[in-house]
LUMGUKOL-264400 format. One record per residue: residue number from 1; residue in one letter; x, z, y of N, C-alpha, C, O in turn. Coordinates in steps of 0.2 Angstrom, whole numbers, plus 5000, padded with zeros to 4 digits. Layout:
N
REC     n   res    n_u    n_w    n_v   ca_u   ca_w   ca_v    c_u    c_w    c_v    o_u    o_w    o_v
REC   NUM     a      X      Z      Y      X      Z      Y      X      Z      Y      X      Z      Y
...
This chain:
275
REC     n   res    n_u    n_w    n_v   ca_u   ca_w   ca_v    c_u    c_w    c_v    o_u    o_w    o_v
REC     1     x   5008   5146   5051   5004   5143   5055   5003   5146   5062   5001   5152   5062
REC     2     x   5006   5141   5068   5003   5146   5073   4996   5145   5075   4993   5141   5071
REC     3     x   4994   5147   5078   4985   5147   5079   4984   5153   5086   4986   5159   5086
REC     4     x   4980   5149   5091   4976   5153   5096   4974   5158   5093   4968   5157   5090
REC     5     x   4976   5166   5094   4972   5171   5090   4965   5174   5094   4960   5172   5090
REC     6     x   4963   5175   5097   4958   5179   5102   4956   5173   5108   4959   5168   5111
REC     7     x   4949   5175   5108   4947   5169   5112   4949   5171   5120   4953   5167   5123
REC     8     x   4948   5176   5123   4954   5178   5129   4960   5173   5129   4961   5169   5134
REC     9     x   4965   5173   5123   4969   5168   5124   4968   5164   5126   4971   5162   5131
REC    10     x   4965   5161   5123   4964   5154   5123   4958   5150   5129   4957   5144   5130
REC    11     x   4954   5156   5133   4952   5156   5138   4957   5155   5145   4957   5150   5149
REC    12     x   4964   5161   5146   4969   5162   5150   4971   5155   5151   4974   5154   5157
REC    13     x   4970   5149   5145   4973   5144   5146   4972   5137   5151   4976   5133   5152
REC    14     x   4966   5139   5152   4960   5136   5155   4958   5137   5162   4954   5141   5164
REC    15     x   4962   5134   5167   4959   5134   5174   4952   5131   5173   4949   5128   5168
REC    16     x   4949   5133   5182   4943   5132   5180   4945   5124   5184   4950   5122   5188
REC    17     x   4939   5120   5181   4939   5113   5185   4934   5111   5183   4931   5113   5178
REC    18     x   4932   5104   5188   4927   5100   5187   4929   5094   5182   4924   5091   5181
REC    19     x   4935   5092   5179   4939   5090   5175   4937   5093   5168   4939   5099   5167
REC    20     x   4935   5090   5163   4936   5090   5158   4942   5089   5152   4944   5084   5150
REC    21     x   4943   5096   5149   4949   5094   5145   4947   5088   5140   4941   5086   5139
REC    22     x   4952   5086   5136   4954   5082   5130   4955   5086   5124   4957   5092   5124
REC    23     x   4954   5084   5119   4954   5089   5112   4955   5083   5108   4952   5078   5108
REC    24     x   4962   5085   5104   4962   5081   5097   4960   5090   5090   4959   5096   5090
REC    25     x   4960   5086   5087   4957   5092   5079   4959   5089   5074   4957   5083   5073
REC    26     x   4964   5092   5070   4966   5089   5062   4960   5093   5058   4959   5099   5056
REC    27     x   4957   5087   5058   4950   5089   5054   4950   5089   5046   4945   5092   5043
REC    28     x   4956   5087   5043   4958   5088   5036   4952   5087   5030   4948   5082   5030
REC    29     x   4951   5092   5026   4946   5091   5021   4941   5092   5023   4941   5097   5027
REC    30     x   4935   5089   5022   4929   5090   5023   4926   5097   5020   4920   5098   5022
REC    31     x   4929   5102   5015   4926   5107   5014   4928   5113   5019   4925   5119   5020
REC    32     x   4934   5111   5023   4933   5115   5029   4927   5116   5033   4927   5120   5038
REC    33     x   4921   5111   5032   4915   5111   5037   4910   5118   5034   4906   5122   5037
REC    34     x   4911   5118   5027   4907   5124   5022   4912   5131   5022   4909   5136   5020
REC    35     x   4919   5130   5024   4924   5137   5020   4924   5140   5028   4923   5137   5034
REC    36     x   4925   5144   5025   4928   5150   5031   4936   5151   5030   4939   5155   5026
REC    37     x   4939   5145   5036   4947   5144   5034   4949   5146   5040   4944   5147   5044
REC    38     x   4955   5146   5043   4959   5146   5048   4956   5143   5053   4954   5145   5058
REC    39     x   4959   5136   5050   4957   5128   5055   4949   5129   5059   4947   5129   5065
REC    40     x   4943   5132   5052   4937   5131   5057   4935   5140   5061   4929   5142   5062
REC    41     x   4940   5143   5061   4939   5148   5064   4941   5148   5071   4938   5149   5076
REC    42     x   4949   5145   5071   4952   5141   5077   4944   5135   5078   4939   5138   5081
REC    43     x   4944   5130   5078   4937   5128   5080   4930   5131   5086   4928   5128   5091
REC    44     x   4929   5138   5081   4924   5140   5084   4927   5145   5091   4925   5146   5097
REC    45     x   4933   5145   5089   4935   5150   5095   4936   5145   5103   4936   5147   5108
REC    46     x   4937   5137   5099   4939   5133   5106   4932   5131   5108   4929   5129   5113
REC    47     x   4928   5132   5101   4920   5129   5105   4919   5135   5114   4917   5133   5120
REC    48     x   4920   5143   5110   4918   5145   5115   4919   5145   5121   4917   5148   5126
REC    49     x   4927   5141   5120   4932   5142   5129   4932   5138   5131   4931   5138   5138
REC    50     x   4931   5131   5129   4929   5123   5133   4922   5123   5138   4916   5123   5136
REC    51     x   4924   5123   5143   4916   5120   5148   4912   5116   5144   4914   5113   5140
REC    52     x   4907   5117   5146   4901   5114   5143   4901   5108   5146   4902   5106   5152
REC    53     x   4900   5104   5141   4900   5095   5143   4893   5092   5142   4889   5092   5138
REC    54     x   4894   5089   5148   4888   5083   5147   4886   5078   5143   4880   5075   5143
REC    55     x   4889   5078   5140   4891   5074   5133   4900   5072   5128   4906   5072   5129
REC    56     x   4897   5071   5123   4904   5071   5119   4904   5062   5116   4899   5058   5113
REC    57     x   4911   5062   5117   4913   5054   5114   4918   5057   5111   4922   5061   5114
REC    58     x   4917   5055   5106   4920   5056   5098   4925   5048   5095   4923   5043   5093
REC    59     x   4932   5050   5096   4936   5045   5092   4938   5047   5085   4943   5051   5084
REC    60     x   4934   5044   5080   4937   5046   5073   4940   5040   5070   4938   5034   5070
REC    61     x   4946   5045   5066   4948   5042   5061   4945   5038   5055   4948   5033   5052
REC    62     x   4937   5041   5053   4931   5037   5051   4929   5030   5050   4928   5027   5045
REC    63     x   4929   5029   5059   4926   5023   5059   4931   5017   5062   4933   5016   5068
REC    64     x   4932   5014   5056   4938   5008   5059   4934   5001   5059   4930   4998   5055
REC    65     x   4936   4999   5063   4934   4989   5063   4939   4987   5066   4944   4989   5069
REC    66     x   4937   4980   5066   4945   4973   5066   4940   4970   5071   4934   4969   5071
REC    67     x   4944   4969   5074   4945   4962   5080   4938   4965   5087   4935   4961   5091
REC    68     x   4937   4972   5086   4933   4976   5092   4931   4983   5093   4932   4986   5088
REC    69     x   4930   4985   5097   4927   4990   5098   4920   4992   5095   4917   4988   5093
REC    70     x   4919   4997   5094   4909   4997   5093   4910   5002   5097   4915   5005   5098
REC    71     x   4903   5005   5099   4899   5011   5100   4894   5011   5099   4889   5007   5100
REC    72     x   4894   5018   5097   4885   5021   5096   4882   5021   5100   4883   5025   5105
REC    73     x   4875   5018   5100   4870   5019   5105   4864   5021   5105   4859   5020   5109
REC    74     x   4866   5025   5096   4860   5027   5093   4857   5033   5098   4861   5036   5102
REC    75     x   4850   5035   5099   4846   5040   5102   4847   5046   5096   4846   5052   5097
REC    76     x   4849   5045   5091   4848   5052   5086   4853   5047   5080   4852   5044   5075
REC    77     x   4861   5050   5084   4865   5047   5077   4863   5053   5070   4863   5059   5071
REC    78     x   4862   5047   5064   4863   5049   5057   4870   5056   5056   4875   5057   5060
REC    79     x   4868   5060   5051   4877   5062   5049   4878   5058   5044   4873   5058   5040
REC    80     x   4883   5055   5044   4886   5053   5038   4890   5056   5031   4893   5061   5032
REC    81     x   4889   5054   5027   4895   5060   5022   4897   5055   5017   4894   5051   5012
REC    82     x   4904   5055   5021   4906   5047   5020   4913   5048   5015   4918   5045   5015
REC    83     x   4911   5054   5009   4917   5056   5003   4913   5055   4997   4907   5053   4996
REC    84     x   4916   5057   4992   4912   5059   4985   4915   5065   4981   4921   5064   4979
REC    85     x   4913   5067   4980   4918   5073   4973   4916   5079   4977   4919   5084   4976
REC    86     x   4913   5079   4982   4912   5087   4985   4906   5092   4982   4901   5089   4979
REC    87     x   4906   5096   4982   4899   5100   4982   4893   5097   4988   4893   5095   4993
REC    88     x   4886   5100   4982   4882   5098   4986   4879   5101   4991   4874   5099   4994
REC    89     x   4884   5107   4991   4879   5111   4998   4885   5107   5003   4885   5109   5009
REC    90     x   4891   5103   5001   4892   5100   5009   4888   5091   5011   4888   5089   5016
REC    91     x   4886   5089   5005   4881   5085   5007   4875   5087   5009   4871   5083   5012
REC    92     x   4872   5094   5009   4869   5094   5014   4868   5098   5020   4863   5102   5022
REC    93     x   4875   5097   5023   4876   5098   5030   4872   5093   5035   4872   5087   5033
REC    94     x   4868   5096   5040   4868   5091   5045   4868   5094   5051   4868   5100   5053
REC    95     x   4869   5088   5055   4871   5089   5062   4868   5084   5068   4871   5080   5071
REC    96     x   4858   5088   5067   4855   5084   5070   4856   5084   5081   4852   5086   5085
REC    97     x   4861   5081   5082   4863   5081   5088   4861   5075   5091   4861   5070   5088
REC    98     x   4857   5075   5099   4857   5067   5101   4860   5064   5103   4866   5067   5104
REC    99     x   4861   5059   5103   4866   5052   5104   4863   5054   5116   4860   5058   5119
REC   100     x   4868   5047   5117   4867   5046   5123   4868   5040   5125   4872   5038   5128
REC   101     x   4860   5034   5121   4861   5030   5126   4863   5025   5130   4864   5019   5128
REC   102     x   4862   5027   5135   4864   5027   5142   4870   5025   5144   4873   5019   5144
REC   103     x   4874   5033   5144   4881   5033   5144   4883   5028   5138   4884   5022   5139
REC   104     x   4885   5030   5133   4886   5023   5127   4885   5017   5129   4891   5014   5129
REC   105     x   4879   5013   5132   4880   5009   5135   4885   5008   5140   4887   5002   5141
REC   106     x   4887   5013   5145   4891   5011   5151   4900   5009   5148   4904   5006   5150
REC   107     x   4898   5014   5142   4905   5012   5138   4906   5007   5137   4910   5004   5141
REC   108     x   4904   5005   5133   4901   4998   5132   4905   4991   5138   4909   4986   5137
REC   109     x   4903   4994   5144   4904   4988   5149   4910   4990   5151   4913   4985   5153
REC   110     x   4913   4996   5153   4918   5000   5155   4923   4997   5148   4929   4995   5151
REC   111     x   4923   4996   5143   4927   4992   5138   4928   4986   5135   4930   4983   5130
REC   112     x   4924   4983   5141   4924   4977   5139   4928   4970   5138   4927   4965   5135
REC   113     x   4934   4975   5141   4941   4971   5140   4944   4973   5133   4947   4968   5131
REC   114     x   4942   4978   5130   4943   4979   5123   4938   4977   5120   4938   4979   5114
REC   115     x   4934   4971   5122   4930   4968   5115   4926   4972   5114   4925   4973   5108
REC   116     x   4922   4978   5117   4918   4981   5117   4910   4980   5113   4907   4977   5117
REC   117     x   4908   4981   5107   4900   4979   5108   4895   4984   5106   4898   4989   5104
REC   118     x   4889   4984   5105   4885   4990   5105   4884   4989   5097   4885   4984   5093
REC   119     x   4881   4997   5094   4881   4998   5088   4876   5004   5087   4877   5010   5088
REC   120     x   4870   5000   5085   4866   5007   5082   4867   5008   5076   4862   5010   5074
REC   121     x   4870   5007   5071   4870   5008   5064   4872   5015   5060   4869   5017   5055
REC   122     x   4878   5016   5065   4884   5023   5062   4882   5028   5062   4882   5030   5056
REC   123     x   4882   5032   5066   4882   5040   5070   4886   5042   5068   4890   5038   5069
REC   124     x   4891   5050   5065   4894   5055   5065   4894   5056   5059   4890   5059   5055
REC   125     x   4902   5053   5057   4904   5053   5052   4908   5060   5052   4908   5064   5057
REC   126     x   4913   5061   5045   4914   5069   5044   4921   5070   5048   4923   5076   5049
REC   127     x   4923   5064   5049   4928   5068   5056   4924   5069   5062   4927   5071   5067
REC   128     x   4918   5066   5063   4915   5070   5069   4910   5077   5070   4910   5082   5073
REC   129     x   4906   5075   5063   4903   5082   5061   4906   5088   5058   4904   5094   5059
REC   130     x   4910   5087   5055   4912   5093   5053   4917   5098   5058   4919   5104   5056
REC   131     x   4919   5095   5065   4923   5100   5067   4916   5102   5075   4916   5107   5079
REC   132     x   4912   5096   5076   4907   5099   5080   4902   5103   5079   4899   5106   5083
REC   133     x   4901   5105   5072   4894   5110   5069   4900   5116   5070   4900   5121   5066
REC   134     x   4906   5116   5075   4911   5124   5075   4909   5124   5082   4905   5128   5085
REC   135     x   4912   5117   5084   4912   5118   5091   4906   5118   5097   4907   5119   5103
REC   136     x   4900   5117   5093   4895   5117   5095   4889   5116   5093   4885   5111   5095
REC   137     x   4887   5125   5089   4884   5124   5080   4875   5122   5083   4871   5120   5079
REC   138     x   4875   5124   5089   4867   5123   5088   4865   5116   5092   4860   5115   5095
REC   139     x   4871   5110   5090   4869   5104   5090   4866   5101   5095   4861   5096   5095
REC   140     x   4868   5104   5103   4862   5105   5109   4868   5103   5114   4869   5107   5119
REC   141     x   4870   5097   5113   4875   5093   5116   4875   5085   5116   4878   5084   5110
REC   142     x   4872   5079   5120   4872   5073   5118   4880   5071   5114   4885   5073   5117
REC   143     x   4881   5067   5109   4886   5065   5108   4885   5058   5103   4881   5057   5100
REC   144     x   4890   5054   5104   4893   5046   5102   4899   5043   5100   4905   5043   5103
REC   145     x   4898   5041   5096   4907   5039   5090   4908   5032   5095   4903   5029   5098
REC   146     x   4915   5031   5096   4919   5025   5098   4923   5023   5092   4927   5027   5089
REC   147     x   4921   5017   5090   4927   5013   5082   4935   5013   5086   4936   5013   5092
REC   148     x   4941   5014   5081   4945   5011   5082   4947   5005   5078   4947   5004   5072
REC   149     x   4949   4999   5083   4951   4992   5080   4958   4995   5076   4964   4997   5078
REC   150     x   4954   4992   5071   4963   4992   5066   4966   4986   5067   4971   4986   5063
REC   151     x   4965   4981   5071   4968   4974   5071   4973   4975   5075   4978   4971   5075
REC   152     x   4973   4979   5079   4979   4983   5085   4983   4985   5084   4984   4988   5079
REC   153     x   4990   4985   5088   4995   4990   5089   4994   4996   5089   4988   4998   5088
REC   154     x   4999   5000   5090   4997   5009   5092   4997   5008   5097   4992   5012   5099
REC   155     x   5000   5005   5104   5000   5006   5110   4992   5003   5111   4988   5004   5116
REC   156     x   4992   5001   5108   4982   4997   5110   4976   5005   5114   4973   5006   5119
REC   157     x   4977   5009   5106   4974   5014   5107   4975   5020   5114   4971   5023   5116
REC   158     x   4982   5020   5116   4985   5024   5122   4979   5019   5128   4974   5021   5130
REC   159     x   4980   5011   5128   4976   5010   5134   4968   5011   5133   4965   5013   5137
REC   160     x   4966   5010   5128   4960   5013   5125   4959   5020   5129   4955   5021   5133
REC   161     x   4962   5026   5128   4963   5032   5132   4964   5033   5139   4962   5038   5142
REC   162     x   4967   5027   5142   4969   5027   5148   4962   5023   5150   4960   5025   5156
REC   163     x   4959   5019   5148   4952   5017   5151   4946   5022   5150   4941   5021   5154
REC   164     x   4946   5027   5145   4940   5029   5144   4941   5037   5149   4936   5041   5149
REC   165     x   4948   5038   5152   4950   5044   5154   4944   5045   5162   4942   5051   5163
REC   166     x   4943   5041   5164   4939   5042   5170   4932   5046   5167   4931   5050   5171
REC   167     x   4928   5046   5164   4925   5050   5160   4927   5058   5160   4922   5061   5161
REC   168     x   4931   5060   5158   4931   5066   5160   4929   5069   5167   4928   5075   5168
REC   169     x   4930   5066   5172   4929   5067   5179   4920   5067   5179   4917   5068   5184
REC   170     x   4917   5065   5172   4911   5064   5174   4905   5070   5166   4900   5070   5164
REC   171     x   4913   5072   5166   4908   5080   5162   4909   5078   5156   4905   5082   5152
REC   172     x   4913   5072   5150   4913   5069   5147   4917   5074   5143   4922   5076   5146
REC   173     x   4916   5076   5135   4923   5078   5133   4925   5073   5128   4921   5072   5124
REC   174     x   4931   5071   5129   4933   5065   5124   4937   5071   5119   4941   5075   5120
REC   175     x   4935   5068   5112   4934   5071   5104   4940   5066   5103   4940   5059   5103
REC   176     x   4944   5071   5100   4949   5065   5094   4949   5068   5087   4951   5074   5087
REC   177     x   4947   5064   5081   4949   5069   5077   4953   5065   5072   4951   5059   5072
REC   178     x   4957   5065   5068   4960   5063   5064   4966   5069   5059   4963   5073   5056
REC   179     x   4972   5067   5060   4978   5071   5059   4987   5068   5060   4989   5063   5058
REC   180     x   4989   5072   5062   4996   5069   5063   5001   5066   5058   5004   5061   5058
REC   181     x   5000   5070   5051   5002   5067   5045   4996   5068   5040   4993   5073   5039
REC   182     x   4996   5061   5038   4990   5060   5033   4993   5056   5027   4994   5051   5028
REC   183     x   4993   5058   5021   4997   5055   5017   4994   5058   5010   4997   5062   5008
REC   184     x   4989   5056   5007   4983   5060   5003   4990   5058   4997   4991   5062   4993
REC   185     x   4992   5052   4997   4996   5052   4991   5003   5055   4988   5006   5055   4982
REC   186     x   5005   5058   4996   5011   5066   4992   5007   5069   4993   5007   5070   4999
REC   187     x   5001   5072   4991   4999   5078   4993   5002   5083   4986   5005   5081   4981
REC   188     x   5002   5089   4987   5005   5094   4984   5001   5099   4984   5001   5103   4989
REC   189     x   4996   5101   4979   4994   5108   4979   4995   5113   4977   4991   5117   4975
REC   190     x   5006   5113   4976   5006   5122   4976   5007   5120   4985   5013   5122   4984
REC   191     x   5007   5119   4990   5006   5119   4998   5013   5118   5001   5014   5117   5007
REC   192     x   5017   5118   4996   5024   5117   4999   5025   5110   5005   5024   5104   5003
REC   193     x   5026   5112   5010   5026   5106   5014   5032   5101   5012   5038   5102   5010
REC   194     x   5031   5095   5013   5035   5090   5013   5040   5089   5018   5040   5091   5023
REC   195     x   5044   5085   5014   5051   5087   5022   5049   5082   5027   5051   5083   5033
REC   196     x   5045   5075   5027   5044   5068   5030   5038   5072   5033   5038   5072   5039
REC   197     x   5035   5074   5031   5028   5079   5035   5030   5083   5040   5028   5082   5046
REC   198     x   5037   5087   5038   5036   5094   5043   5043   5088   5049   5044   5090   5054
REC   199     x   5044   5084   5048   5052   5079   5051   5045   5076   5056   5046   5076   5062
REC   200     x   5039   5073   5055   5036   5069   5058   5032   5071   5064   5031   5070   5070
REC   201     x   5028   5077   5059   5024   5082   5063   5031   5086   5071   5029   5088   5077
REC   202     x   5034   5087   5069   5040   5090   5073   5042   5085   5079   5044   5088   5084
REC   203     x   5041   5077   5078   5045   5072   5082   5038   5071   5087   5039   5070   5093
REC   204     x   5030   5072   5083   5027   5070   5087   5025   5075   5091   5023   5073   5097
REC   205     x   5026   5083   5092   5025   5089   5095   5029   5087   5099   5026   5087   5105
REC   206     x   5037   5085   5099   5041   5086   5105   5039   5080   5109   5039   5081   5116
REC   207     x   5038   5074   5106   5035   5068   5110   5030   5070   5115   5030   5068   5121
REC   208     x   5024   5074   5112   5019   5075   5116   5022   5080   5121   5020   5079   5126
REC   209     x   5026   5084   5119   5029   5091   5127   5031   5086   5131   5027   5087   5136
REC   210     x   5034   5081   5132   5041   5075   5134   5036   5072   5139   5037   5071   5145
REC   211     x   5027   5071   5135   5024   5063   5137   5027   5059   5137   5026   5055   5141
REC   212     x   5031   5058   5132   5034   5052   5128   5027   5048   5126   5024   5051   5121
REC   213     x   5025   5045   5127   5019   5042   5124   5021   5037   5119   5019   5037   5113
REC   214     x   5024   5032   5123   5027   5026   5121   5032   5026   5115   5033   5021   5112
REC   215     x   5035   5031   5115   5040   5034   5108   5036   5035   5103   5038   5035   5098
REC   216     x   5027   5036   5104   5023   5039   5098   5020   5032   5099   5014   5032   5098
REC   217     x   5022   5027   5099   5016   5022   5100   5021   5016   5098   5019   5011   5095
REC   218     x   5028   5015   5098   5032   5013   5095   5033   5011   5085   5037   5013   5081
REC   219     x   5029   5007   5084   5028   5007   5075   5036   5004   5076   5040   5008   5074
REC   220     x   5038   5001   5078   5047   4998   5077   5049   5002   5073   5049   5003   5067
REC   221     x   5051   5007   5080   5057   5012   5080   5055   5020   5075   5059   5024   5073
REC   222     x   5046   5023   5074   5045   5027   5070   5048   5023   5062   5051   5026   5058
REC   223     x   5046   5016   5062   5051   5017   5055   5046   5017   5050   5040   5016   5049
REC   224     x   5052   5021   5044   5049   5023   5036   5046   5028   5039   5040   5028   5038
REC   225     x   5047   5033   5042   5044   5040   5047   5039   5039   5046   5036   5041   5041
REC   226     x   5036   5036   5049   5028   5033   5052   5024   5030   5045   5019   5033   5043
REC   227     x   5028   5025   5041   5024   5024   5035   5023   5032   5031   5019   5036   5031
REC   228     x   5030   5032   5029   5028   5040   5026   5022   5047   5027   5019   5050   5023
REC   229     x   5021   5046   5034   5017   5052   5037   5011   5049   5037   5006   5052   5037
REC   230     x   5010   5040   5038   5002   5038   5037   5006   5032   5031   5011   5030   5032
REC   231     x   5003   5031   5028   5003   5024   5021   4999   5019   5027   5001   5013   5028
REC   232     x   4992   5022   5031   4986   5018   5034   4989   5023   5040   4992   5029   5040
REC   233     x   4986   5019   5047   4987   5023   5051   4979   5026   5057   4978   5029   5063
REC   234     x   4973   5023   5053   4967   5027   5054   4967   5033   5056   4965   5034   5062
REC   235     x   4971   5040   5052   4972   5045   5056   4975   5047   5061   4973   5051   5065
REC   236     x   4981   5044   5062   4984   5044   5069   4982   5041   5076   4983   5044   5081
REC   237     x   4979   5035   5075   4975   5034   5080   4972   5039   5085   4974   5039   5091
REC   238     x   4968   5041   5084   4964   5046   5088   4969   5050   5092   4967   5052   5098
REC   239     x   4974   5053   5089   4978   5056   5092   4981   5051   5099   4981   5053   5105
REC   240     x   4982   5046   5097   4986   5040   5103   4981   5041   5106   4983   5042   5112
REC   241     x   4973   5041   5106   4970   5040   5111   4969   5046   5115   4969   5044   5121
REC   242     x   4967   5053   5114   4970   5059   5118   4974   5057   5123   4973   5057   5129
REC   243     x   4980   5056   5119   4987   5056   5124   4988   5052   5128   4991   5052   5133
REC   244     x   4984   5046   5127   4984   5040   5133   4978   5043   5139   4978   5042   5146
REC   245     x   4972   5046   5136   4968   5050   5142   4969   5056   5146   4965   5058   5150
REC   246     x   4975   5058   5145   4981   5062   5147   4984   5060   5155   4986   5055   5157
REC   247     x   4984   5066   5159   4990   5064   5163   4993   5068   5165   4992   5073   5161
REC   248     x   5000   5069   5169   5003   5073   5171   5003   5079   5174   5007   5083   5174
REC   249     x   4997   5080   5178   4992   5085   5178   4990   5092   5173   4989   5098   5175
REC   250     x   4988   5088   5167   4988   5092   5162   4994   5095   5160   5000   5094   5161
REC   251     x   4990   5102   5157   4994   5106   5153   4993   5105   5146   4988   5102   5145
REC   252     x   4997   5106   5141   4995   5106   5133   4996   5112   5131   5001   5115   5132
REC   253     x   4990   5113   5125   4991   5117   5123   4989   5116   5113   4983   5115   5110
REC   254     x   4994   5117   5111   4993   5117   5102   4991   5123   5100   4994   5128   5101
REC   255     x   4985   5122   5095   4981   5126   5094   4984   5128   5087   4987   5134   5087
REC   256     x   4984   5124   5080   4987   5125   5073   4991   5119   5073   4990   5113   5075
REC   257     x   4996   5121   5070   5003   5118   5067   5005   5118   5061   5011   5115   5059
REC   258     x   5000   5121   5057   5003   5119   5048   5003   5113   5046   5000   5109   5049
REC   259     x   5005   5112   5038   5006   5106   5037   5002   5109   5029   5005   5112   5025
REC   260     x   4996   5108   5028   4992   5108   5020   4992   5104   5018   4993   5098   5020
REC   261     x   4991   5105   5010   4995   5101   5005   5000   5098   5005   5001   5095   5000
REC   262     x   5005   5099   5008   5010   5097   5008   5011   5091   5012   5016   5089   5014
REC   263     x   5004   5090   5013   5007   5080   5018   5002   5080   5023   5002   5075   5028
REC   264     x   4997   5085   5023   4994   5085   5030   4994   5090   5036   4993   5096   5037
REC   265     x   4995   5086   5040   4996   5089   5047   4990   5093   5050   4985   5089   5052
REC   266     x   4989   5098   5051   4983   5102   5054   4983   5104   5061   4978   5107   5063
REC   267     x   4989   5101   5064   4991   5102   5072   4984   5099   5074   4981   5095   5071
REC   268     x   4980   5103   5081   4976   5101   5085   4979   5104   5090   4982   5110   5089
REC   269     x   4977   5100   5096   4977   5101   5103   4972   5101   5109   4966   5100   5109
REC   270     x   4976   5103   5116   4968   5103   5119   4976   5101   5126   4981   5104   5128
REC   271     x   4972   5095   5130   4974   5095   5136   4969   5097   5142   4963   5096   5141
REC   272     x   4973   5100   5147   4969   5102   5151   4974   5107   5158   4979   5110   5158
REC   273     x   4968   5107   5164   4972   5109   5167   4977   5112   5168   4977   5117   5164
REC   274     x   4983   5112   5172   4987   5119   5170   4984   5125   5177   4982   5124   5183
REC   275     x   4984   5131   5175   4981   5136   5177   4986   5140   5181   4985   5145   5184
């Protein structure tokens, strides 16, 4: 696995700007919120190098709906713990952070070509809590979940990123979290990676060097690839939205790159200035 070692490194990578990077996170098992593993050690390291934001909007693989958008506009989202068969000291994680609102609502109107509508019901489900109690353990950051429509293409999600990308310009850090290959049904726990895992995970790093977008947003041409590495494609999503709030300006930098259990992708990323 490579992985950002020293936070120095991963600082050097970071010009200063008034511009807010992008972050995706292969947020994987929920007992990474409780273990002291690689993944949530990288975490904590990128909490301490990212500028501090004014707020976090979180796209997770979590919350899906058909035929709209939602957003959170709770003042105090819920955490959710939205698995079963875990221990109970990760049910009771929480991660009492504020919602925003305000901004939430502006989302809202700023998406409204995506069928946008308001939603206090949800809050921070475990692909949003579990990698922000790293990135930002004392919960003292307004933050709010955006649904991804499963009734969509993949290219849906890139415009979804290219409309929400003016936001960073306004201190916003856009959260993705999901994973590159997600496939719980070859999983393998002697960890041996699978060859359709490390073939997918491989096509989508060099797509992302390329800004190929449109090559990752292509369900045609990924093929049996694409089913194999998602059966559902909820976690790849978030990923498309990153890369659509991307521009040319940016640099990338890939933080971890292994493939656990054999079928999941633990690749995260951080776009962001180049220095």
């Amino acid at each position: 696995m490579s992985t950002v070692k020293s936070l120095n490194d991963l600082r050097d990578r970071f010009s200063p700007s008034d511009r807010m990077p992008l972050v995706f996170l292969g947020h994987g098992s929920p007992m990474n919120a409780i273990e002291d593993t690689a993944y949530s050690r990288a975490w904590t390291e990128l909490g301490k190098s990212l500028p501090r934001p004014s707020a976090i909007l979180v796209v997770s693989a979590h919350w899906m709906t058909k035929g709209t958008t939602l957003v959170d506009v709770s003042a105090m989202p819920k955490t959710i713990h939205d698995f079963y068969g875990f221990p109970d000291a990760l049910f009771a994680q929480q991660y009492p952070a504020h919602g925003d609102p305000k901004l939430a609502s502006e989302v809202v109107t700023l998406l409204a070509s995506h069928h946008a509508e308001e939603d206090d019901t949800w809050g921070l489900d475990h692909g949003a809590w579990t990698v922000l109690k790293f990135l930002y353990p004392n919960a003292d950051v307004p933050v709010f979940q955006v649904s991804i429509d499963m009734s969509r293409g993949l290219d849906y999600q890139l415009e979804i990123g290219r409309t929400l990308a003016q936001l960073r310009d306004r201190g916003v850090l856009i959260l993705g979290s999901g994973n590159v290959v997600h496939n719980l049904r070859a999983m393998q726990y002697n960890g041996k990676p699978q060859d359709f895992a490390l073939e997918f995970d491989t096509l989508f790093a060099d797509r992302m060097q390329d800004r190929d977008f449109a090559a990752l947003a292509d369900q045609k041409k990924l093929g049996n690839l694409l089913r194999m590495a998602h059966p559902t494609v909820d976690h790849y999503l978030p990923a498309l939205t990153i890369a659509g709030a991307s521009d040319d300006k940016d640099a990338l930098t890939f933080m971890t790159d292994s493939i656990d259990l054999g079928s999941v992708s633990m690749r995260s990323y951080v776009f962001h200035n180049a220095a």
